[in-house]
N, C-alpha and C positions, 0 to 999 in steps of 0.2 A: 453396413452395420458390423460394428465389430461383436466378438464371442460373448461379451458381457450381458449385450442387449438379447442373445439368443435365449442365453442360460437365465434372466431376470429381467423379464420385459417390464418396462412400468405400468404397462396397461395391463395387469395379469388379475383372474380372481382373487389371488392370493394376498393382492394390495389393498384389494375394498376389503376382505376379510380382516387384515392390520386396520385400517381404519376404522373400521366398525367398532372391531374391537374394544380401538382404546377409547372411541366415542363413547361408547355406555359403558365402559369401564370408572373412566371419570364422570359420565353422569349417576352412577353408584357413586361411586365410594364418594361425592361429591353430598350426595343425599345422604348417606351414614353420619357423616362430617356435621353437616346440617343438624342433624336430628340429634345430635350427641349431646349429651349436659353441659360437658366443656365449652365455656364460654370462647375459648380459643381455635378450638377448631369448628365451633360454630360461624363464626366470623371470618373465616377464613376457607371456610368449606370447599371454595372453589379453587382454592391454591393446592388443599390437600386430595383433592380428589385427581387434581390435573400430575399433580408429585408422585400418587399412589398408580395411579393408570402406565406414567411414564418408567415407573421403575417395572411393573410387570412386564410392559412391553422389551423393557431391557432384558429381562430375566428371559423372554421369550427369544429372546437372540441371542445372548450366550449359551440356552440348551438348547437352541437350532447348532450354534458352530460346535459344540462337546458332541453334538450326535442325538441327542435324548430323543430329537424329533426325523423323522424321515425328510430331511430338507437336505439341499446341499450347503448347507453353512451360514453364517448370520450375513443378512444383507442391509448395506444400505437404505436401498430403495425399499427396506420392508421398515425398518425405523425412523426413513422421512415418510413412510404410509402413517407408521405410531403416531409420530409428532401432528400433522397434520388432524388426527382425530383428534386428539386431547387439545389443540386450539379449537376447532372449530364447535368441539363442545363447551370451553371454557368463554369465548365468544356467545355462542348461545345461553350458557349460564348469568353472564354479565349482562346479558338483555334480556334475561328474563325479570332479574334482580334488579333492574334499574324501572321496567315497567310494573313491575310491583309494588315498589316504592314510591312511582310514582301515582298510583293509584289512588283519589282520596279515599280514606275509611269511610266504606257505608254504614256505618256503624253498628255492623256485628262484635259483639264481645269475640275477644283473643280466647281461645281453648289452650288452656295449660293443662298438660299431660303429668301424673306425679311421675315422676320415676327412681 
């Protein structure tokens, strides 16, 4: 093994922690998205949740490399952790959405909220 794999193992806490992460990070902001009046980021909620998740986990890696955090610097293996939540939540988003849809209306009236 070389010094890389000592200093940032991939099997480490701190990778399901990245994952986690941006997992319900983008299932938030994914639901914010959803629930917003904007018909554009309604429709797309799943784009914007997966954009908003991916850029905090950026931002969580450039204040690991400035120092902000007690890390040794931004890694890799902690932003294919990122990436990997925000698919795999964006995936479970698109099957939720598609089982939804597919659902026939039991014929409950739709509840529209004013806002």
């Amino acid at each position: 093994m070389n010094n890389d794999d000592d200093k940032d193992p991939w099997l480490a806490p701190d990778k399901l922690y990245h994952f986690l992460f941006c997992f319900f990070l983008t299932l938030f902001f994914s639901a914010l998205a959803y629930l917003s009046r904007y018909h554009f980021l309604r429709s797309h909620s799943t784009r914007v949740g997966s954009i908003l998740s991916l850029l905090a986990g950026a931002a969580k890696e450039a204040a690991d490399q400035l120092g902000f955090f007690p890390s040794a610097g931004a890694s890799a293996r902690d932003a294919l952790a990122d990436l990997l939540g925000v698919l795999v939540a964006a995936m479970a988003l698109s099957l939720w959405n598609r089982l939804r849809r597919s659902r026939p209306d039991s014929g409950h009236t739709r509840r529209v909220l004013p806002v």
